[in-house]
C-alpha positions in Angstrom: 102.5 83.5 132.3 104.9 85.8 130.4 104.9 89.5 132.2 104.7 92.0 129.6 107.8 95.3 129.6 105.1 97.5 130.5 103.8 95.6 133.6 107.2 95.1 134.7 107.5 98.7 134.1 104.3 99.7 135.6 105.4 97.5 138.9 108.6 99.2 139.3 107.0 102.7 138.4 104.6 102.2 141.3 107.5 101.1 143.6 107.5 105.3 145.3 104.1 105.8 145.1 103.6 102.3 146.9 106.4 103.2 149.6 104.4 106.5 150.7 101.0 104.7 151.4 102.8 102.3 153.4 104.3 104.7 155.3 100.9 106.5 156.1 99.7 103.5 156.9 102.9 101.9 159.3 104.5 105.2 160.3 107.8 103.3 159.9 110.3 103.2 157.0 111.8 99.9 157.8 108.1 98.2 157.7 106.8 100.4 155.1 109.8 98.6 153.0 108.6 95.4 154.2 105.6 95.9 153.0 106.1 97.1 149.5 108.3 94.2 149.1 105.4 91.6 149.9 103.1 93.5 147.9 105.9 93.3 145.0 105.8 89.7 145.5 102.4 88.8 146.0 101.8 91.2 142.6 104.5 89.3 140.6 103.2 85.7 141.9 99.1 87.1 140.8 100.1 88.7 137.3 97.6 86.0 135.9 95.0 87.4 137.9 95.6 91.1 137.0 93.7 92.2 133.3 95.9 94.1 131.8 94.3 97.3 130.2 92.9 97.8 133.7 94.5 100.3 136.2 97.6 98.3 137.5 98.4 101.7 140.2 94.7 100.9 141.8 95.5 97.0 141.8 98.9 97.2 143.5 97.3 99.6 146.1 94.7 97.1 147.1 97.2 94.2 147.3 99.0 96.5 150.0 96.4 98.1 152.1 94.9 94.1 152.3 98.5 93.2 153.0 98.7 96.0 156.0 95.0 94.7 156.9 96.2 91.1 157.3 99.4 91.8 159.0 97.8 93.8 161.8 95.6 91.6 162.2 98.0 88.8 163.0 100.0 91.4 165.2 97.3 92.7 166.9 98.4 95.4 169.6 102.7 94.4 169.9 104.5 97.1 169.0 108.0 96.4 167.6 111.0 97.9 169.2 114.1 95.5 167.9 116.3 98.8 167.8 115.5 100.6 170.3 114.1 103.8 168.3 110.3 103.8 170.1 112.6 103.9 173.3 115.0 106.1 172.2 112.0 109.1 171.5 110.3 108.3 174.9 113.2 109.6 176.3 114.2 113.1 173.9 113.7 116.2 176.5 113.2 119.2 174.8 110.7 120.8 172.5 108.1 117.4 171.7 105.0 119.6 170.5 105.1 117.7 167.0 105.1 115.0 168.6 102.7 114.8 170.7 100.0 116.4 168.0 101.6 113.4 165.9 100.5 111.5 168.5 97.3 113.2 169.4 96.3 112.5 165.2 97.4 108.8 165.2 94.9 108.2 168.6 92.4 110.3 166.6 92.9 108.1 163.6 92.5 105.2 165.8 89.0 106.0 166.8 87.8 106.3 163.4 86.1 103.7 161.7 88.3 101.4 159.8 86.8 103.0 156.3 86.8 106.3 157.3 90.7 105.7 158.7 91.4 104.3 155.3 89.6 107.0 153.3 91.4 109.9 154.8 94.6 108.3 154.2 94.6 107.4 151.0 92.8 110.8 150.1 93.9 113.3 152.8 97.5 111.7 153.6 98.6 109.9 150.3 97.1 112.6 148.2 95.3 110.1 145.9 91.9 111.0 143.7 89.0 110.5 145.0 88.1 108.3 141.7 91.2 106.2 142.2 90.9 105.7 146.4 87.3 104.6 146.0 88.3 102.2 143.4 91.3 101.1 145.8 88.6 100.5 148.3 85.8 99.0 145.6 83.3 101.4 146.3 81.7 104.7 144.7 83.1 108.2 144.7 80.4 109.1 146.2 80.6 106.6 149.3 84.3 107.7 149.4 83.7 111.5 148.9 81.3 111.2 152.1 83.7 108.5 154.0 86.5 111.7 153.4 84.1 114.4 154.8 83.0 112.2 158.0 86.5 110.9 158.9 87.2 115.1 159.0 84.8 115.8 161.4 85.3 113.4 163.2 88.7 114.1 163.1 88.2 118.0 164.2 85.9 116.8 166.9 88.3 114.2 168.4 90.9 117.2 168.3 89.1 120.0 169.3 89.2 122.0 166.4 86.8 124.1 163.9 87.7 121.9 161.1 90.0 119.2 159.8 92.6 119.1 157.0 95.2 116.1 156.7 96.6 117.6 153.9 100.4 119.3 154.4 
């Protein structure tokens, strides 16, 4: 199949918007690369699948976050240290608050159910519309609206807190 100028533009306009989500998602630059590039190839090898009219932003999102979904599960709990950076932090003396609230969120996170976790990143972290992260995650913006508003209190109950608000 023959890929059209604007869906080669549309792939490579994506290509920032794609790296930020998997970033959310990985906390890790390196991997969030990685995964963008798989998604960028497992988009280009399934443009005959993809109707073109329809919302290309909302189908490249779903290829990643099922990308992120299927490498996790094959990596289960390892955590990757090839350079030495994971190391590296464990042992910075000084002022770590950040940190450790970073840490504090991504435990909090953890405990969430997986569609909760996944609404308040792409809504609260990523930014996205409602309307587009529901469609992301094939259900209504309704289900999503309410999946947001859960994973927050959960979220300020995990923490400690009056309320919840991922957004910076």
């Amino acid at each position: 199949m023959a890929v059209s100028q604007e869906l080669r533009d549309g792939l490579i306009g994506n290509i920032p918007s794609l790296r930020a989500f998997a970033y959310s998602l990985c906390g890790n630059a390196t991997r969030a690369d990685d995964l963008v590039q798989e998604t960028m190839v497992k988009a280009w090898a399934n443009f005959a699948s993809f109707q073109e009219g329809t919302n290309l932003r909302a189908w490249l999102f779903t290829i990643l976050r099922n990308e992120f979904y299927s490498q996790m599960r094959k990596k289960g709990r390892e955590v990757e240290d090839a350079d030495g950076q994971i190391a590296e932090r464990q042992a910075v003396i000084g002022n770590q608050e950040s940190h450790i609230e970073l840490e504090e969120l991504k435990q909090a996170l953890e405990m969430l159910p997986e569609d909760q976790r996944e609404a308040i990143v792409l809504v609260g972290a990523s930014g996205m519309a409602y309307e587009e992260a529901a469609k992301i995650c094939g259900v209504a913006v309704g289900t999503m609206k309410s999946r947001v508003s859960r994973a927050r209190k959960r979220l300020a109950e995990i923490l400690q807190r009056d309320e919840f608000d991922l957004a910076v």
